[in-house]
C-alpha positions as a printed NumPy array, in Angstrom:
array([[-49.561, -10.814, -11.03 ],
       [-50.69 , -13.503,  -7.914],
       [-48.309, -14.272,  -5.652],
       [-48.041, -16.975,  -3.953],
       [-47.261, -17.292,  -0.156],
       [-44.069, -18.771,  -0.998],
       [-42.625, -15.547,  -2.95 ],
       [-43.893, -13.092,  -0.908],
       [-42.329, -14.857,   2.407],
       [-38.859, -15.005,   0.1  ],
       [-39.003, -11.498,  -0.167],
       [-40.543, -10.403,   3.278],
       [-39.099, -13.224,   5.765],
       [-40.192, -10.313,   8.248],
       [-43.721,  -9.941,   7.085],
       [-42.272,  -5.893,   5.95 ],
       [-39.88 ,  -5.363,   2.844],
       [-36.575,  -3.921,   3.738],
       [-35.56 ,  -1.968,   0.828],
       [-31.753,  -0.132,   0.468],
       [-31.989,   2.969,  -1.081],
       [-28.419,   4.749,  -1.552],
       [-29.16 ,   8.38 ,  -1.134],
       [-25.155,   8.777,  -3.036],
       [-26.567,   8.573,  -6.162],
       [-28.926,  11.482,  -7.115],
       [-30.492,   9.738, -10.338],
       [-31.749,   7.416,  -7.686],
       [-33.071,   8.963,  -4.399],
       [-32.076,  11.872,  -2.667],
       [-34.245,  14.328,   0.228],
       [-37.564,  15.757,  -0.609],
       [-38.112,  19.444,   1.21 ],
       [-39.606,  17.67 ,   4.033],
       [-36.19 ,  15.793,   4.376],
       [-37.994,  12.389,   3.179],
       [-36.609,  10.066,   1.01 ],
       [-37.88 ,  10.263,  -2.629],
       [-36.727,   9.445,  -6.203],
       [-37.083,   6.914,  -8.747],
       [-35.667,   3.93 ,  -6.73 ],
       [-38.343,   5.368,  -3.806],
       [-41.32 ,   4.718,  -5.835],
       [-40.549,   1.218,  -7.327],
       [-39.688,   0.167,  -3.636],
       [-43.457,   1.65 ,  -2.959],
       [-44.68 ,  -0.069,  -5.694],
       [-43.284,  -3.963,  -5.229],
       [-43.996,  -3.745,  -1.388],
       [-47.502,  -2.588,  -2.718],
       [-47.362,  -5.757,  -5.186],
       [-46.248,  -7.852,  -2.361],
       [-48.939,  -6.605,  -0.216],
       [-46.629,  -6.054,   2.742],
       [-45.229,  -3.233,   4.677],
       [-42.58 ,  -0.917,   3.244],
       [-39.34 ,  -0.296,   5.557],
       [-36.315,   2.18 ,   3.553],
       [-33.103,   1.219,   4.518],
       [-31.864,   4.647,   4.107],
       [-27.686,   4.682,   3.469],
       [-25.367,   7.766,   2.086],
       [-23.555,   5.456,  -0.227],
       [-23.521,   2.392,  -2.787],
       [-20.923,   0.294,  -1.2  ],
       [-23.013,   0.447,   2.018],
       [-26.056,  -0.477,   0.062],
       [-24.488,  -3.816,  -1.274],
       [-23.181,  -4.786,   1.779],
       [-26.496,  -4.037,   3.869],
       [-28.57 ,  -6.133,   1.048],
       [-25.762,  -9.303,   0.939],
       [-26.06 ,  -9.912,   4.598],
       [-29.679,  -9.992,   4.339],
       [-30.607,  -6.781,   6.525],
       [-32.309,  -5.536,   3.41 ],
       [-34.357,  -7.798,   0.932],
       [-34.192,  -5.32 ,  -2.167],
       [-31.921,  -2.815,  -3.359],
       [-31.437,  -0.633,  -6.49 ],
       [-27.386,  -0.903,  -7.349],
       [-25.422,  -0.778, -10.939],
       [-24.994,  -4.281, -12.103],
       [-21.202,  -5.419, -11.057],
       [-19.648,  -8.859, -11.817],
       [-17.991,  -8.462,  -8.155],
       [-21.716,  -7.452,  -6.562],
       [-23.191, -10.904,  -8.228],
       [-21.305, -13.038,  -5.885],
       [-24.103, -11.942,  -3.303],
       [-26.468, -10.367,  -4.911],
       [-28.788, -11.469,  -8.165],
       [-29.845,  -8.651,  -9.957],
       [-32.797,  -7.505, -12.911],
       [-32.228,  -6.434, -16.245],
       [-31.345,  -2.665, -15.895],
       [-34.273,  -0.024, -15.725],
       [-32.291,   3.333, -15.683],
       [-29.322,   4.   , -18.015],
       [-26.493,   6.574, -16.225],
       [-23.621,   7.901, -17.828],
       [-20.087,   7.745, -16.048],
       [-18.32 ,  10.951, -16.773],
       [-14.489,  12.807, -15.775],
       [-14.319,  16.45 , -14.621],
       [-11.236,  18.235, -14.228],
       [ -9.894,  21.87 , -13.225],
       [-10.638,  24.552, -15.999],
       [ -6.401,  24.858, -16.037],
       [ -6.143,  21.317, -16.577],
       [ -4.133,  19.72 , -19.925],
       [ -6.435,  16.93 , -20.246],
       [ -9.028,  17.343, -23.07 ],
       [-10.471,  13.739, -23.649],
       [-11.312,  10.807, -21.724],
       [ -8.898,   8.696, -23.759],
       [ -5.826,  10.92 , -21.781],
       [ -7.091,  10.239, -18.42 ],
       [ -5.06 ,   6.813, -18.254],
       [ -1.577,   8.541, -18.155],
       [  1.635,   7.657, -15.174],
       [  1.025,  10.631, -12.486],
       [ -2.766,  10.703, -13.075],
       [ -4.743,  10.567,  -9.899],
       [ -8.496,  10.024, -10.677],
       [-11.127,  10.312,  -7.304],
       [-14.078,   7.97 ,  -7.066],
       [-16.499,   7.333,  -4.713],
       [-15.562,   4.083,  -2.378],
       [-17.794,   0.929,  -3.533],
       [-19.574,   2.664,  -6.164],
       [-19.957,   1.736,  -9.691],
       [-17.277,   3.57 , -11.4  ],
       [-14.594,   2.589,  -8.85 ],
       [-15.421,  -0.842,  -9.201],
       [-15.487,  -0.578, -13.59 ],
       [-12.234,   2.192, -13.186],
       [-10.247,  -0.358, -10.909],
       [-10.653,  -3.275, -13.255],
       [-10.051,  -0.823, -16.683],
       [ -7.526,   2.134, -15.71 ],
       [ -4.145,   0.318, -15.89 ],
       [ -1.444,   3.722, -15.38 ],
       [ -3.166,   5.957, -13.308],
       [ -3.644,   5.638, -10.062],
       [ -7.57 ,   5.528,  -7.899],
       [ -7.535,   7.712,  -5.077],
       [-11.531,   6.765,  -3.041],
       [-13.823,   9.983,  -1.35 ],
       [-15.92 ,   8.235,   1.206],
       [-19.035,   8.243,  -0.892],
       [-20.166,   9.537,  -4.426],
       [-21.823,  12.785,  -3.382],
       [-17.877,  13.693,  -1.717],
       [-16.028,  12.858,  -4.77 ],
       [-15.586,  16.096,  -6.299],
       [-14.977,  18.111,  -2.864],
       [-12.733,  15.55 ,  -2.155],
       [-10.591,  15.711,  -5.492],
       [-10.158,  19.3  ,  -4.856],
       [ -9.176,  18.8  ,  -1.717],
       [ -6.399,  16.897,  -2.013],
       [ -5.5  ,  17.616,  -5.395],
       [ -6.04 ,  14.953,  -7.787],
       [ -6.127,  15.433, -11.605],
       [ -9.932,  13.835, -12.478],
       [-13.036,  13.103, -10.743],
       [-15.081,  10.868, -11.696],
       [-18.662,  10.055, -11.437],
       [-22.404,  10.027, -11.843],
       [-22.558,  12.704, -14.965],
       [-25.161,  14.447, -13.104],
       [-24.004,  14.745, -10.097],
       [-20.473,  16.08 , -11.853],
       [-22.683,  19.025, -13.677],
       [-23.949,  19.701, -10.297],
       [-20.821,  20.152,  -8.769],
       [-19.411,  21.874, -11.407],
       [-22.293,  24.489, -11.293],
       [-21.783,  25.012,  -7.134],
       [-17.936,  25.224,  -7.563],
       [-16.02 ,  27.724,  -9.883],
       [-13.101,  27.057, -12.353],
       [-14.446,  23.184, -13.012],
       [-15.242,  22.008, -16.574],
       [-16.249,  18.362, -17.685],
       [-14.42 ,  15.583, -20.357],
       [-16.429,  15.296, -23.365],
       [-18.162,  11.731, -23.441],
       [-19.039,   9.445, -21.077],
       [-16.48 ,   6.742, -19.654],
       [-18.832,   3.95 , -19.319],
       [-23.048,   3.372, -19.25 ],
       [-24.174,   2.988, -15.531],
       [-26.958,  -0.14 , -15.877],
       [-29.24 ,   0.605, -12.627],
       [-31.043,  -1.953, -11.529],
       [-33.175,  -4.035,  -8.783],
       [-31.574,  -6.858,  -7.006],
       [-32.181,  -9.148,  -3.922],
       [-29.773, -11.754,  -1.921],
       [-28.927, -14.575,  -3.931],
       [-30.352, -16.91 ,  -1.432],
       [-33.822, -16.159,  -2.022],
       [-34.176, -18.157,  -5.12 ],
       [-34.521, -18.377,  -8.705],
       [-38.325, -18.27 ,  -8.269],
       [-38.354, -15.1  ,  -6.282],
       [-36.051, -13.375,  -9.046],
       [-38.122, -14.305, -11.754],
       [-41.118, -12.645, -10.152],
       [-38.819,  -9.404,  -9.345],
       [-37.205,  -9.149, -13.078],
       [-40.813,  -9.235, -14.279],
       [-41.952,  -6.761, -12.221],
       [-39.184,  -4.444, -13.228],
       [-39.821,  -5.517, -17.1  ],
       [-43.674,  -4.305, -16.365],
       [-42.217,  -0.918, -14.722],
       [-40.417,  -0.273, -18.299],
       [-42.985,  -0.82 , -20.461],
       [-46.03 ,   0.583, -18.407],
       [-44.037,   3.75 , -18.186],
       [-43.817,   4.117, -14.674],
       [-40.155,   4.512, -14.661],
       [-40.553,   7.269, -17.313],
       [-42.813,   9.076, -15.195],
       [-41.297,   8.529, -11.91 ],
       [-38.299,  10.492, -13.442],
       [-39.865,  12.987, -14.972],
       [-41.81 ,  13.538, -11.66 ],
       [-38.772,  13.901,  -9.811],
       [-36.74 ,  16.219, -12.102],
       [-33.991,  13.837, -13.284],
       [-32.863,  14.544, -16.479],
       [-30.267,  12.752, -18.279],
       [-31.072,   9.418, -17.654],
       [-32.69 ,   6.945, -20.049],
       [-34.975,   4.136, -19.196],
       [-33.064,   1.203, -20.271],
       [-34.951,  -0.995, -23.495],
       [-36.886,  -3.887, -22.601],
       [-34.829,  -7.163, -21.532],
       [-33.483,  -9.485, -24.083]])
């Protein structure tokens, strides 16, 4: 893929790429031993700056709301988010590369059995603020009420906390929890498919997003998403099928 000077200045107006990566979602990026950032979202960062042929900068932020914001006022000029209609209005995003499941967990003691009781007068579900599954559970739970941790990583320490019926989240980071903490069991199913993908500020053009959506399309199909995954010990996520 040649670049012209024109794309490359679109997506490094500093002469570096700023890219957001949202340590709150451990499919994504998280700390290596060293206390480095690493994880899928990481390595495709690595490998467009590398594309680009410009410097790499991680904007390095504990949660997704704080990613979206950071990347639609332009102090980032990539980020890896879950495709919103309310994110579009400043950010244009890929075709997903990672499929994520959106999953409930509840106290071992609790009534609720399946996802389809979870919408019930009295329920009080937890989400992370700004992520993914606040934004889908906002627009789709119409009885019970959303009570917001201060990121995804906090949900479930938050929900016991103050003593809400569900938490909801990442699956894997749910399973995670569920293995540190005692007397927590998951919902069968998954509430919704998390579509991760790459996106950039809207201002920097049609052109420019062409070039990223094929880089992420090449990313698929090369396998280097597969790998990266696999590399980093996620398990549970799918790479998402080629674009339509």
């Amino acid at each position: 893929m040649n670049l012209n000077t024109k794309i490359i200045s679109a997506f490094a107006p500093t002469g570096r790429l700023r890219a957001s990566i949202n340590l709150g979602n451990p499919i994504l990026a998280g700390r290596d031993a060293a206390g480095a950032s690493a994880g899928v979202s990481v390595d495709l960062a690595r490998a467009f700056a590398e594309r680009l042929g410009v410097p790499l900068d991680l904007v390095v932020l504990d949660s997704a709301g704080a990613s979206v914001e950071t990347v639609t006022r332009e102090d980032a000029d990539i980020g890896f988010f879950a495709i919103d209609p309310l994110r579009a209005a400043g950010i244009a995003f890929t075709d997903a590369y990672v499929l994520i499941q959106g999953a409930y967990l509840v106290r071992d003691e609790s009534a609720l059995r399946a996802l389809d009781e979870v919408d019930r007068e009295g329920h009080r579900v937890t989400v992370g603020r700004g992520s993914a599954y606040d934004l889908y559970l906002s627009r789709e739970l119409k009885r019970a009420a959303i009570t917001r941790a201060p990121t995804s990583p906090t949900v479930v320490d938050t929900f016991l906390a103050e003593g809400t019926d569900v938490a909801a989240g990442v699956l894997q980071q749910l399973e995670a929890d569920a293995r540190r903490l005692q007397g927590l069991r998951l919902l069968p199913g998954s509430f919704m498919t998390i579509r991760q993908a790459m996106g950039a500020p809207k201002s920097r053009g049609a052109e420019a997003m062409e070039v990223l959506s094929g880089f992420v399309e090449e990313m698929k199909a090369s396998g280097f998403v597969a790998n990266a995954l696999r590399r980093h010990g996620i398990e549970g996520a799918a790479v998402a099928p080629a674009a339509a």
